[in-house]
C-alpha positions as CSV (number, residue, x, y, z in Angstrom):
1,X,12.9,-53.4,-41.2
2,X,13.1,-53.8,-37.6
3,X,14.4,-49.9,-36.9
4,X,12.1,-48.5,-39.4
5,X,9.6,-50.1,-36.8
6,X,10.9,-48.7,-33.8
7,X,11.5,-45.4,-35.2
8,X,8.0,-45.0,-36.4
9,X,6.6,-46.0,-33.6
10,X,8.9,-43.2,-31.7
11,X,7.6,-40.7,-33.8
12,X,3.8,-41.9,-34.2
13,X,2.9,-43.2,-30.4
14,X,5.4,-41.5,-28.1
15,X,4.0,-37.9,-28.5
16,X,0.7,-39.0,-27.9
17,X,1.7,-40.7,-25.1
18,X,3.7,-37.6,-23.8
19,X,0.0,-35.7,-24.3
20,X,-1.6,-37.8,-21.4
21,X,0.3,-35.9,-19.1
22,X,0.7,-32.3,-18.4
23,X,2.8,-29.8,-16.1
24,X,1.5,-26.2,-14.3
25,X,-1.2,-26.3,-17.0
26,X,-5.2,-26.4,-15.7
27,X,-6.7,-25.9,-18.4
28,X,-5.1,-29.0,-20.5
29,X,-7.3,-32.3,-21.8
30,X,-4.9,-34.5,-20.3
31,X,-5.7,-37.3,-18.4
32,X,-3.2,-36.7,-15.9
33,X,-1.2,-34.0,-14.1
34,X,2.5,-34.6,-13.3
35,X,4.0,-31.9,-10.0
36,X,6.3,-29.9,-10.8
37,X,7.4,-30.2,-6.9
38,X,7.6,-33.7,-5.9
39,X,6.9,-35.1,-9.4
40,X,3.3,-37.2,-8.4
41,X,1.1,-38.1,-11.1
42,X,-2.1,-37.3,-10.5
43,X,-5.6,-37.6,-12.0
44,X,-6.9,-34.8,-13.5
45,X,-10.7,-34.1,-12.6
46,X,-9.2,-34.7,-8.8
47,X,-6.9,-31.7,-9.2
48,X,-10.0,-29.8,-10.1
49,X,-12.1,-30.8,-7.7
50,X,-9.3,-29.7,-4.9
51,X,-9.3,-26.5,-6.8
52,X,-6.1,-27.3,-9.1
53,X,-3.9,-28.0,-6.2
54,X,-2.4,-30.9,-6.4
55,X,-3.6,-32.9,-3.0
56,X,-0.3,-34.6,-1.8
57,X,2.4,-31.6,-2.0
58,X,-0.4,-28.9,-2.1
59,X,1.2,-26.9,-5.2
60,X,-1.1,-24.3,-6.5
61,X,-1.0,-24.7,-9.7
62,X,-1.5,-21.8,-12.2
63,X,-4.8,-20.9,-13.2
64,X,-6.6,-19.0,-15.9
65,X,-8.4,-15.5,-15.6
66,X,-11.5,-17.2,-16.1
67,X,-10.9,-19.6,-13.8
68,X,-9.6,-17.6,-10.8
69,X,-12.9,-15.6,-11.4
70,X,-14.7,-18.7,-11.2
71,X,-13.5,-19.9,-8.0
72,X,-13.5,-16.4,-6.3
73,X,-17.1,-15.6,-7.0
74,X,-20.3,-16.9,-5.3
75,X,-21.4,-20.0,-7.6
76,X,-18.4,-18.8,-9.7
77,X,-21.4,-15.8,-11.2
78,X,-20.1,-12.3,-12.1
79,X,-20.3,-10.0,-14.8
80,X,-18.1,-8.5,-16.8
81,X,-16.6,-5.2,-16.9
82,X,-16.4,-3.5,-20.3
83,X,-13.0,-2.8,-21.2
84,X,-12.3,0.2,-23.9
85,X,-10.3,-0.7,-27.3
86,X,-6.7,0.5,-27.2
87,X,-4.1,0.0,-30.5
88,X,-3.3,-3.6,-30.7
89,X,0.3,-2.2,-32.1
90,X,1.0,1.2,-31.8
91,X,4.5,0.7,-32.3
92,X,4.6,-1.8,-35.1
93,X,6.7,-4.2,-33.3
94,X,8.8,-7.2,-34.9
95,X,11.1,-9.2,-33.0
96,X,11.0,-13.3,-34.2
97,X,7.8,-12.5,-35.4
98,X,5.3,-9.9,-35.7
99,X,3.5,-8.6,-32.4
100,X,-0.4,-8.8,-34.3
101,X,0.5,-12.4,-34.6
102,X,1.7,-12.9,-31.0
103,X,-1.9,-11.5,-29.9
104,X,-3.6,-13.6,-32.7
105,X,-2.1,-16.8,-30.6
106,X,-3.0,-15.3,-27.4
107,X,-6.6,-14.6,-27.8
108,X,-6.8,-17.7,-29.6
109,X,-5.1,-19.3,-26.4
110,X,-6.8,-17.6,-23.8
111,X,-10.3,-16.5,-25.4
112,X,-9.4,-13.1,-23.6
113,X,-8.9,-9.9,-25.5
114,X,-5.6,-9.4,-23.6
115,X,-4.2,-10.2,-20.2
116,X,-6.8,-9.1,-17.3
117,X,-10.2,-9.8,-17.2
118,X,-12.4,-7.9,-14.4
119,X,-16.1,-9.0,-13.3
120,X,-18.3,-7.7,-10.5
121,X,-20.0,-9.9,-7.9
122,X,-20.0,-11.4,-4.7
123,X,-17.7,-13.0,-2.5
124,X,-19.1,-14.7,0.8
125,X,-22.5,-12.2,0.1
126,X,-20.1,-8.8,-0.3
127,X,-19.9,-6.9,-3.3
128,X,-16.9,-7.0,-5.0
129,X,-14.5,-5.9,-7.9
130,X,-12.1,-8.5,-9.1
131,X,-9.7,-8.1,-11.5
132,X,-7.4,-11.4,-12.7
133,X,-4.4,-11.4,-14.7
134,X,-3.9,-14.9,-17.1
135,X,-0.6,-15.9,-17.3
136,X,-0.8,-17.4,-20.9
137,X,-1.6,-14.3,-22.4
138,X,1.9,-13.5,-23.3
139,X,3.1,-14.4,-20.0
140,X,0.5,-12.2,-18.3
141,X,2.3,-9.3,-19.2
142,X,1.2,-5.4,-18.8
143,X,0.7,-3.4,-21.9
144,X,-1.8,-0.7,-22.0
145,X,-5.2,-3.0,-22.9
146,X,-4.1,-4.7,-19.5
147,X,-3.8,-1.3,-18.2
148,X,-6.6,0.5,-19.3
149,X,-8.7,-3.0,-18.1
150,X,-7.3,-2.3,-14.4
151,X,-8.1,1.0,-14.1
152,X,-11.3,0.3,-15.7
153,X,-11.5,-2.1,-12.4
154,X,-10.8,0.5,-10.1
155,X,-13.4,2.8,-11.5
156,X,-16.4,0.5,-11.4
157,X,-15.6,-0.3,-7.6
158,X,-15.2,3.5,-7.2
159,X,-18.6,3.8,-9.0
160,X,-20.1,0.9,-7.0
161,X,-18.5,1.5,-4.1
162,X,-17.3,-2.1,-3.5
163,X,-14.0,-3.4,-2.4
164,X,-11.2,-3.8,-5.5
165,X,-9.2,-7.1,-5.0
166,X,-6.6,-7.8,-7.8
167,X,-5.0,-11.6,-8.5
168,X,-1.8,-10.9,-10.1
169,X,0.6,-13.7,-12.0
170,X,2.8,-11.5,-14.4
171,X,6.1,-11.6,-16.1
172,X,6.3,-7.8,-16.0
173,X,6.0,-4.9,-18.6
174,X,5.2,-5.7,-22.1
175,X,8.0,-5.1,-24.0
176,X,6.6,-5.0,-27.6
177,X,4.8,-2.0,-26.0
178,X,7.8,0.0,-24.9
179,X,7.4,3.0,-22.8
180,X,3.5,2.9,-23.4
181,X,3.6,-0.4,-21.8
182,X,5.4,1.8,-18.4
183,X,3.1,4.1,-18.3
184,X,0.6,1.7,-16.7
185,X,2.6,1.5,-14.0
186,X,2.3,5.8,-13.2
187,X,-1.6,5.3,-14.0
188,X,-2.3,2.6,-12.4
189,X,-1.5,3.8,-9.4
190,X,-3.5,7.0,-10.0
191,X,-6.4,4.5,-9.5
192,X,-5.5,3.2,-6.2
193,X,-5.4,6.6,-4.7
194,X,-8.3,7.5,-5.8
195,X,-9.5,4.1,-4.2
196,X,-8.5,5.3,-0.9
197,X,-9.6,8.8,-0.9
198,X,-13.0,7.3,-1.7
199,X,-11.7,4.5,1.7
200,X,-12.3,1.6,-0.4
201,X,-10.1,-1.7,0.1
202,X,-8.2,-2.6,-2.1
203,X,-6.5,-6.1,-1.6
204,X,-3.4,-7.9,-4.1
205,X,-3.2,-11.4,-4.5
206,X,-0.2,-12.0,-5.2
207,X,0.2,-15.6,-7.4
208,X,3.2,-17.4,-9.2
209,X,4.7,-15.8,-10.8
210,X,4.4,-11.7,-10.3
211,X,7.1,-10.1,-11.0
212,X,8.6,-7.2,-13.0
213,X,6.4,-3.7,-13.6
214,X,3.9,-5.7,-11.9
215,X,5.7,-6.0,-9.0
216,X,6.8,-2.4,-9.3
217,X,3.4,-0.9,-9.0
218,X,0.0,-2.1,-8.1
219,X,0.8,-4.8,-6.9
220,X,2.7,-3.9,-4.2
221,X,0.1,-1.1,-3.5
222,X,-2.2,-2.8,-1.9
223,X,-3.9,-2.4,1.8
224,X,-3.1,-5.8,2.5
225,X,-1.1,-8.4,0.3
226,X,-2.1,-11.8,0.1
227,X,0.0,-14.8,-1.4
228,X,-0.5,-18.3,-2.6
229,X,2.0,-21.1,-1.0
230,X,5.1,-20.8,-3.2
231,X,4.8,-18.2,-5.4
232,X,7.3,-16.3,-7.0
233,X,7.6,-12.4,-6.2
234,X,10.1,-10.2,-7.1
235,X,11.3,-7.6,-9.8
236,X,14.1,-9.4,-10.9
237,X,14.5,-13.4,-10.8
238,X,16.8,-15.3,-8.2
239,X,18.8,-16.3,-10.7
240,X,18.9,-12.7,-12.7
241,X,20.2,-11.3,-8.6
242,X,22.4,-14.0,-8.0
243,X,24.1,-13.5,-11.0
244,X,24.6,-9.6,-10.2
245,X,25.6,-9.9,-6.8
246,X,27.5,-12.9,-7.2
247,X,26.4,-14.7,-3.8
248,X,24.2,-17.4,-3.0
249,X,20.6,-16.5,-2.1
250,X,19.0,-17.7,0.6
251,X,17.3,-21.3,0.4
252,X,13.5,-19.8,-0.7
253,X,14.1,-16.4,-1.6
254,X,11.6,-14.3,-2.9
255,X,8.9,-17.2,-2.2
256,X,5.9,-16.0,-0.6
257,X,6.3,-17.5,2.7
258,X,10.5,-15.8,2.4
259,X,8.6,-12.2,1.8
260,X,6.2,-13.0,4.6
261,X,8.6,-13.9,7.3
262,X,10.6,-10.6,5.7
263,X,7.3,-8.2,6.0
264,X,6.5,-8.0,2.5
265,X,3.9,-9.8,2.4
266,X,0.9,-9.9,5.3
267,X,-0.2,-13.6,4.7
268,X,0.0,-16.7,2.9
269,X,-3.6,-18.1,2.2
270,X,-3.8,-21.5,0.5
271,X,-6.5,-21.3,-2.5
272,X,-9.3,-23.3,-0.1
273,X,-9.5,-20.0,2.4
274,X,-8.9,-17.1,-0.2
275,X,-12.4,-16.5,-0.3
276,X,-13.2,-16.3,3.2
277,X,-10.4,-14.5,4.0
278,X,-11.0,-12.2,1.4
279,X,-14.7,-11.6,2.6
280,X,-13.2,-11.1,6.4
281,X,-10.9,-8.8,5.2
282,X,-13.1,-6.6,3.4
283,X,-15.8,-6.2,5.7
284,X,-13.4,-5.9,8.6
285,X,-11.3,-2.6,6.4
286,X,-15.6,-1.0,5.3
287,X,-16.6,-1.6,8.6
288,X,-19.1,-4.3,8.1
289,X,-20.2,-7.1,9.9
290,X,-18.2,-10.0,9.9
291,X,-18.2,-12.1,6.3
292,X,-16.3,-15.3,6.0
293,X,-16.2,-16.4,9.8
294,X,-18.9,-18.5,11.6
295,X,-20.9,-16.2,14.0
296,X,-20.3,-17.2,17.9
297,X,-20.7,-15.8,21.2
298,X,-17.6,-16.0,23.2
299,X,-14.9,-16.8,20.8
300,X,-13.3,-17.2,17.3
301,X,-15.3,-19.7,15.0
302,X,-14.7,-23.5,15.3
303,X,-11.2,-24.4,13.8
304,X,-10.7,-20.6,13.8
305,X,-7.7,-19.1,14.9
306,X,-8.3,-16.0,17.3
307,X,-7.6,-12.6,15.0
308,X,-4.3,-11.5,17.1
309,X,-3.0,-15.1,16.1
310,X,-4.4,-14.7,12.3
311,X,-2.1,-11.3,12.2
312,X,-5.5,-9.9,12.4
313,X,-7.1,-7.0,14.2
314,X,-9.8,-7.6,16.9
315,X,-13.0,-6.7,15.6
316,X,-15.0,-4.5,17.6
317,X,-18.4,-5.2,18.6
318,X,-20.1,-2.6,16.1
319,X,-17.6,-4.3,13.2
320,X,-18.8,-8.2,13.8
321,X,-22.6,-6.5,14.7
322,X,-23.0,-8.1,17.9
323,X,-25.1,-6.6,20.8
């Protein structure tokens, strides 16, 4: 009598208990939030409020298209950007199950019709393009909808003239797609040359994880990369290269602060100062007065490192639009 007790009580309580906490997840009812670095438990609506970083290690958790829209806009505002229809399956792909019902359970999941969502707004007061990739919608991965939703990013800042900034957290090509799925990375970058014939910025985010076809075109196209602390950015995995090579990588490779220390990438920005930076940036690249930075007369702003030390270039006096 006694073990039919303890096993239902296994079965009946313990997965609800397990539900109270959650991993990497932000957009999860649970009460609590468990690192995956250092393993603190923390409350939940306190993760939020620190813009899901968890406080005491500082890992960025990952976040949702909608949300990384939300905390890059002003008053987290912005409007869509129509995205045409492609074929959900053009290839009529089956592995474990069919591909129609993988994107059944992702747009369920997600409430996105695939794996980028683009809006216009502003950042810091500047018009901007943002496109966001969501890394539940099959593991942010690149078919041609996420394709035809990028390039459809880069033509509404070409048509608005606005800067194009792109947050990327990707697994890679799509493989249910096949080759249509690589052909977004040839016309993709068709887009970001016509970006900078027109001398329009256009900025990459780089966020855990990107890797793959991502990683093999736009976004390492970029005029400047960005990175959140500790993401992962690569083509192929550590362990997928240490396996090849048959050496032992180095202790961080192909983190973000590894590929910035290696000239890959041009700066790691924790998620409090992405916006800022990213209104500094742009107005600095369109030749605008300074966005971002508070305005003073003989020096950088308070708390502000000078732009030499930010690996930044001076403004002149015409870009910051002083006298």
């Amino acid at each position: 009598m006694g073990k039919e007790r303890r096993v239902s009580w296994i079965t009946d309580v313990a997965p609800k208990i397990k539900t109270l906490f959650k991993r990497d997840a932000p957009d999860t009812d649970s009460l609590w939030i468990k690192c995956p670095d250092s393993g603190q438990v923390v409350f939940q609506k306190d993760v939020e409020a620190n813009q899901w970083v968890i406080p005491g290690s500082g890992h960025h958790l990952r976040l949702s298209a909608i949300q990384r829209l939300t905390l890059t806009f002003d008053g987290g505002q912005w409007t869509d950007v129509p995205v045409p229809d492609v074929d959900s399956d053009p290839l009529k792909f089956r592995d474990t199950k069919r591909y129609t019902d993988r994107l059944k359970e992702a747009r369920t999941k997600t409430g996105l019709p695939d794996a980028i969502k683009v809006g216009t707004g502003t950042v810091e007061g500047l018009p901007m393009t943002v496109a966001a990739h969501d890394p539940d919608f099959i593991g942010g991965s690149l078919g041609a909808a996420a394709g035809e939703a990028f390039i459809r990013g880069a033509e509404t800042a070409i048509e608005r003239a606005t800067p194009y900034v792109a947050f990327t957290a990707s697994g890679g090509a799509r493989m249910q797609e096949g080759i249509l799925s690589l052909m977004q990375m040839a016309r993709t970058t068709v887009l970001i040359q016509r970006l900078r014939e027109r001398k329009l910025p256009y900025i990459v985010v780089l966020t855990n994880p990107t890797t793959g076809g991502v990683t093999a075109s736009y976004a390492m196209l970029g005029d400047i990369h960005l990175a959140e602390p500790g993401a992962l950015i690569g083509f192929a995995g550590p362990r997928v290269i240490g396996q090849t090579i048959r050496e032992h990588l180095p202790d961080g490779f192909q983190r973000a602060e590894f590929l910035r220390d290696h000239g890959m990438v041009d700066m790691v920005v924790h998620r409090h100062d992405l916006r800022p930076t990213l209104a500094r940036l742009c107005s600095l690249l369109m030749r605008l007065p300074a966005r971002g930075l508070t305005p003073v007369a003989d020096g950088p702003a308070k708390d502000e490192p000078p732009h030499h030390e930010a690996g930044l270039p001076a403004p002149s006096d015409e870009e910051t639009g002083r006298q």
